[in-house]
N, C-alpha and C positions, 0 to 999 in steps of 0.2 A: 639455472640460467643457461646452461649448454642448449636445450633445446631451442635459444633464442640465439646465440649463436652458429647453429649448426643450418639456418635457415637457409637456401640455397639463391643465391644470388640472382638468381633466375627470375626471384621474386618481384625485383621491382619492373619486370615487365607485363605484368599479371594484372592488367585493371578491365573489370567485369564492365562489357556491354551493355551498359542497363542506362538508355536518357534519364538524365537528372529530374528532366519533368512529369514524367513516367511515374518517378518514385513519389512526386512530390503531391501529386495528385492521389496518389493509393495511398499515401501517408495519411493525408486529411483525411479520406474516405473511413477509411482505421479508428479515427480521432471520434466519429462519430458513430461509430457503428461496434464499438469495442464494449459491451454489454458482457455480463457474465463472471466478472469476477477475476482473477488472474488463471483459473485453467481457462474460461473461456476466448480469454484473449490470445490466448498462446493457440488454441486450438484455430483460430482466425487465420493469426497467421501461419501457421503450421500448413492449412488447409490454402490461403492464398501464393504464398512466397514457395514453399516447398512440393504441393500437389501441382497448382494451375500456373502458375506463373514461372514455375522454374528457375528465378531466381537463385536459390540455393540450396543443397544438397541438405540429404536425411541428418547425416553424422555432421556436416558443418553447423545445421541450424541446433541438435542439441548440444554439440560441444559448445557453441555461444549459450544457450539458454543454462545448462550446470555451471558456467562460470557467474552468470548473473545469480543463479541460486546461492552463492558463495557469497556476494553483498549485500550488506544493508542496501534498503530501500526499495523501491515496489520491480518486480524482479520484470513482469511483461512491458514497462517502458523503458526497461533497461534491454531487452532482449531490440526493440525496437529501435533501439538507440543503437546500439551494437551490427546489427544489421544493416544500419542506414552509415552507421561510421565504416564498414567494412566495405561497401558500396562505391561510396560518393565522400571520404575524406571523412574530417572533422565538420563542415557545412552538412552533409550529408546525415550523421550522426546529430548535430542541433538539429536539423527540420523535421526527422524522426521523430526524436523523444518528446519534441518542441510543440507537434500535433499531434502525439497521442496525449496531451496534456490539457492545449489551451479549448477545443470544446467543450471538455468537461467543467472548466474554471467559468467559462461562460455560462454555460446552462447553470452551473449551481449559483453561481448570483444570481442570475434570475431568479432561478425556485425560492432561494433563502431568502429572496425580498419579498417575497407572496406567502410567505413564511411566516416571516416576521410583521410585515404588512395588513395579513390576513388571517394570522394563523385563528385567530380564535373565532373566526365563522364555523357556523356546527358544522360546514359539509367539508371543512379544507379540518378541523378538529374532528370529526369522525373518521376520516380517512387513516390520518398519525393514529389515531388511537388503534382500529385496526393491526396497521404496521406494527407499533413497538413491540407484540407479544412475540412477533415473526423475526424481527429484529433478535430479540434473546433468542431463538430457536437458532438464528443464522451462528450466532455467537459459539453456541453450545456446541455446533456444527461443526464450528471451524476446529473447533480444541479438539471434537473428537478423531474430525480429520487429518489435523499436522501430528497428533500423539499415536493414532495409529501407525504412520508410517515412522516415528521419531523414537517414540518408545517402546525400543528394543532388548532391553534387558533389567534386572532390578533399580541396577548403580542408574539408570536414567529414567526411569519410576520415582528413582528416590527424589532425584535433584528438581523435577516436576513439581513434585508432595513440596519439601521444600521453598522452592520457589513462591508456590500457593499462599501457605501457610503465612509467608514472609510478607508478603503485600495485603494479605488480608487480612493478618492479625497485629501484624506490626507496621504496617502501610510504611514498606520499603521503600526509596525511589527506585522506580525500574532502572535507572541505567548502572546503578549496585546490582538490580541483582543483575545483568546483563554481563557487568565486569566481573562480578565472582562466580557464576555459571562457566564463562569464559577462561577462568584461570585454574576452575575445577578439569574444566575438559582438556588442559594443557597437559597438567599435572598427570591426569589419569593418562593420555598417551604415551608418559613415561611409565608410571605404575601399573594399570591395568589398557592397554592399548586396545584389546581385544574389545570390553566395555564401549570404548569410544568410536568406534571404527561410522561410517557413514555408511548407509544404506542407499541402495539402488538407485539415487538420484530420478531421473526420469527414463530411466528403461534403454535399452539398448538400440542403434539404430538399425534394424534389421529391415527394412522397407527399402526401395527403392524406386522412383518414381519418372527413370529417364537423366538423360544428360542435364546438366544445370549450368547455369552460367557461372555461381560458382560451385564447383563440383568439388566432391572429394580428393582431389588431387590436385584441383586449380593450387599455385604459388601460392603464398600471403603476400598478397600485393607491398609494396615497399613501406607506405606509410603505416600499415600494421606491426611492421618490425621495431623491436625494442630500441630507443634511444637513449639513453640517459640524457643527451641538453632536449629532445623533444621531451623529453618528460617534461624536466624543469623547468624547460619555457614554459609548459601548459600550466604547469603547477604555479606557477609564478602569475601566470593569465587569470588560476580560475580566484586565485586569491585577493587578487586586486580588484577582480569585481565583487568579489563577497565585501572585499575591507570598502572598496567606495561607497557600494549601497548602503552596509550598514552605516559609515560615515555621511551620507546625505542625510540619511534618515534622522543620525544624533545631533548633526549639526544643525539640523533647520527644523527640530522637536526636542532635541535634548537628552541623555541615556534614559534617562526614567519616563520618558513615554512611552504609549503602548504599541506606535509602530516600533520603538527601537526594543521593544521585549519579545514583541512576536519575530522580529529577525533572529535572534540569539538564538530563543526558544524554541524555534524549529528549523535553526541550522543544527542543533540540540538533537532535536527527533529526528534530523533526515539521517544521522549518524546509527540510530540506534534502533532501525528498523529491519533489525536480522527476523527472520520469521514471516515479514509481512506486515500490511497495516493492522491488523487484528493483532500482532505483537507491540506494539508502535502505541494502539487507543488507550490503554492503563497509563500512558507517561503524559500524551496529550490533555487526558483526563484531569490526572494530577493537575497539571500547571493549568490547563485551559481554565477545569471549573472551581480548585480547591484553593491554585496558588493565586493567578492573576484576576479571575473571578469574572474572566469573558461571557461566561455562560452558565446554566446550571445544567446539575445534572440529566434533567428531563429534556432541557435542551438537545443535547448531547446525544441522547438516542434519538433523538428527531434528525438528528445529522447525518447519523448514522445512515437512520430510512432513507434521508433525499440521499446518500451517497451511494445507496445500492441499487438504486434505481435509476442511474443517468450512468454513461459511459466515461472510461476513461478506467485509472486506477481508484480504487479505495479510499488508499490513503488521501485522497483528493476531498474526504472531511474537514483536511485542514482548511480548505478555503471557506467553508459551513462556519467552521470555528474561527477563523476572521472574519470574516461579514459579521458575523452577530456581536463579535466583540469591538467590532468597528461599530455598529449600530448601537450597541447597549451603552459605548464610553462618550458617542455623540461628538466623535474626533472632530467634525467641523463646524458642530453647532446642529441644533435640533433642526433647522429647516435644510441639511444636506444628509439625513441619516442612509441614504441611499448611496451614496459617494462614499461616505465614511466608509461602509459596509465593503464596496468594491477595491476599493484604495485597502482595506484593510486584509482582502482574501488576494488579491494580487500580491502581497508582501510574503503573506503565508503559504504561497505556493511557490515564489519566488526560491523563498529561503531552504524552503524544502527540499525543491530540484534542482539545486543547483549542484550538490553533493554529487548526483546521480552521475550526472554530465561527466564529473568529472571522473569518477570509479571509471565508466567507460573509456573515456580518450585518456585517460592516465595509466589506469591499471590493466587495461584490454592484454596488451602484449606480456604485459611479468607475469599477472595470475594464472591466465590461460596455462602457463609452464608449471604450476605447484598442486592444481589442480589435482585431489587426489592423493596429496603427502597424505599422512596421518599429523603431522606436525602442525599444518595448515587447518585439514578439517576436525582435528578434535572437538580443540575451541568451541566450533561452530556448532556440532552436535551437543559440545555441551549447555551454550545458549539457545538453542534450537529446543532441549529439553525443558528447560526454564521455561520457555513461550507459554508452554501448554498450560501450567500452572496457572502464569499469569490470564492466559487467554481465559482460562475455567473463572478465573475471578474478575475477570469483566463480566463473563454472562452469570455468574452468582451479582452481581451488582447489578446491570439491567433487569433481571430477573424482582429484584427489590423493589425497583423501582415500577415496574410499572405492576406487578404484584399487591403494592401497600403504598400506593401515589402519597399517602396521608402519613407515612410512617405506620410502622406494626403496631401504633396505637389506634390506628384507623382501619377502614372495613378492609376486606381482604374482598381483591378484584376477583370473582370468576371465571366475566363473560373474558377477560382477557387470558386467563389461567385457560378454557377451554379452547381457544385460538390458540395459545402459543403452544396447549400440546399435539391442538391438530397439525400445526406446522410442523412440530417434530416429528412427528408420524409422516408429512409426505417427504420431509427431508431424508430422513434415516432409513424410512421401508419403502418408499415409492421413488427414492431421489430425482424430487421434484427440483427443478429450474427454479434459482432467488429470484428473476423477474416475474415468471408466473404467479409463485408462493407468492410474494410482496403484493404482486395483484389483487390476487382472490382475495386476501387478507385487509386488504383497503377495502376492497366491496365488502368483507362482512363489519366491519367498521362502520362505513356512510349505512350500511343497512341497519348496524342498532340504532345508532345516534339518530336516525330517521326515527326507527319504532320506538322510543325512547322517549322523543319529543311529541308525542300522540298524546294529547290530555284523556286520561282516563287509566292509560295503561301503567300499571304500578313496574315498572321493569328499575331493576338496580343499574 
């Protein structure tokens, strides 16, 4: 906490040049054009706010982006959020995080209603089928990706193996293993520290790109600096709108409805999305299709698909997974299952991001300071190791599924078996781009389910 006292008074006359309408305009632009997954959102802005626009300096944009690495939830609308709060206040920080959000919420209602709608015409059904092989590739991707950089020595091999083991053989809740991962990595920071220690985060800022508007040196403008009653006001602010909505929702439906389950349930998830959404899909999983029965499995990787292929965060499956659970429970009666859907994916992104918000205007100024203990990042490495496990056994589970559509008492898919490991081959050896892969992969899709439907032709 000294570095948060030791800030120089100076500061609160430090407020960055940048028109509010300026930002608000490249915010939205962001909202639509943020494709790629969370490196390539961060590389957007990386490349817009730091190279062309000057906005903000090399080392201020990743000392923001290592701290959002440090929170649950989806880290580039947090970086966006943080950005826009360091700017332009707390309004500045909502309009931010606010538009890297709500296109995506849009376009995926739509999709998911052409989806659900439509889904079983052969050309919108050869397309998904295409996708899902590509989808487990993406998956398998991911785990080999966070474990490269995460797993650094046996002791986090192990807790990996572990973790695995735990969900898929004893189908743990993730947020156990999330909290005993978590209390491994405390532990060992006392006993083997060395084991726990964090890795390179995102690299060092050794670039420079010109003066910035806020520059390496710029003040932390006033409203950056640590408050204890700002906290508490916020803290008080973001709880009251959590406790109203969910109290609208229980009082004018009741607790045991599915809008009041999906609030809980992914105020649930927004907590415990250390890692990413691809750490996050095993818990959604759980509850979406096992527990509350929103959706099924195959559903699910369909979600996944629409979710890789429109902009915004990831974790923005969640609103795939209210739309279909609003459309499958028929919340307003069969003749509004399109209402139901939307009313249902607005709740579930709601609940989601609202956590986000508040790690940023809450915790911005304390964690920015601990960044880097060993005491702080054990923990985190040691749930960070966990992911991978868990991530391995989501793509061992998509893999099943679209592998043995029928169960392993039924035929065993090929033509999707030779898609998913061509996708692995451009991911691993060509590292091909998830929007092109998911491309090419829907066109070899529409193109069997075309040949396929040819009278004469015997194709499985």
């Amino acid at each position: 906490m000294s570095d948060i006292q030791n800030i120089p008074d100076t500061a609160a006359a430090a407020q960055p040049d940048i028109p509010f309408a300026e930002a608000f305009w490249f915010w939205l632009k962001l909202g639509f054009i943020s494709f790629g997954g969370p490196a390539g959102q961060i590389a957007i802005m990386h490349q817009e706010l730091v190279e062309r626009r000057r906005w903000i300096s090399e080392k201020r944009f990743l000392h923001a982006l290592n701290y959002c690495m440090v929170l649950p939830g989806p880290e580039a609308q947090q970086l966006a959020t943080y950005v826009g709060w360091l700017m332009h206040r707390t309004w500045g920080g909502l309009v931010a995080g606010g538009l890297f959000v709500l296109p995506s919420l849009f376009i995926l209602i739509g999709l998911t209603w052409i989806y659900m709608a439509y889904g079983n015409m052969p050309a919108v059904a050869g397309i998904l089928y295409g996708i899902k092989p590509a989808v487990t590739a993406i998956v398998l991707f991911a785990a080999y990706r966070i474990g490269s950089r995460a797993l650094q020595n046996g002791t986090l091999w192990a807790i990996a193996a572990a973790a695995f083991v735990a969900i898929f053989a004893f189908s743990v809740p993730f947020p156990l293993i999330v909290v005993a991962a978590g209390v491994i990595g405390y532990i060992g920071s006392k006993v083997a520290p060395d084991k726990f220690r964090a890795g390179g985060g995102h690299g060092a800022a050794d670039k420079h790109y010109g003066p910035a508007m806020i520059d390496d040196h710029t003040p932390t403008p006033a409203h950056a600096r640590f408050s204890w009653a700002r906290s508490a006001r916020l803290l008080v602010i973001g709880l009251a709108i959590w406790g109203i909505a969910m109290g609208l929702l229980a009082s004018r439906h009741g607790w045991d409805h599915t809008f009041s389950h999906m609030g809980w349930f992914f105020t649930k998830a927004a907590l415990l999305t250390f890692g990413g959404a691809y750490a996050v899909l095993p818990y959604v999983y759980q509850g979406g299709v096992d527990h509350y029965q929103w959706l099924t499995g195959a559903q699910m990787i369909d979600g996944l698909a629409l979710g890789e292929t429109t902009p915004g965060p990831l974790i923005m499956v969640v609103a795939f997974v209210g739309f279909v659970g609003g459309w499958t429970k028929a919340l307003f009666g069969p003749d509004a299952l399109f209402w139901a859907g939307a009313a249902a994916a607005t709740v579930a992104t709601f609940f989601t991001f609202l956590p986000s918000f508040l790690f940023i205007l809450i915790g911005g100024p304390v964690v920015e300071t601990t960044h880097g203990e060993l005491k702080f990042t054990a923990p985190l490495t040691g749930i960070t190791a966990a992911v991978v496990g868990v991530i391995l056994n989501l793509a061992v589970f998509f893999a099943y599924h679209v592998l043995w559509a029928k169960g392993l008492s039924g035929p065993f898919d090929w033509v999707s078996a030779l898609i998913g490991i061509a996708a692995g081959i451009a991911l691993f050896r060509f590292k091909a781009g998830i929007i092109p892969l998911i491309g090419a992969c829907a066109l070899i899709g529409l193109a069997y389910s075309f040949v396929r439907s040819v009278p004469g032709l015997n194709i499985v």
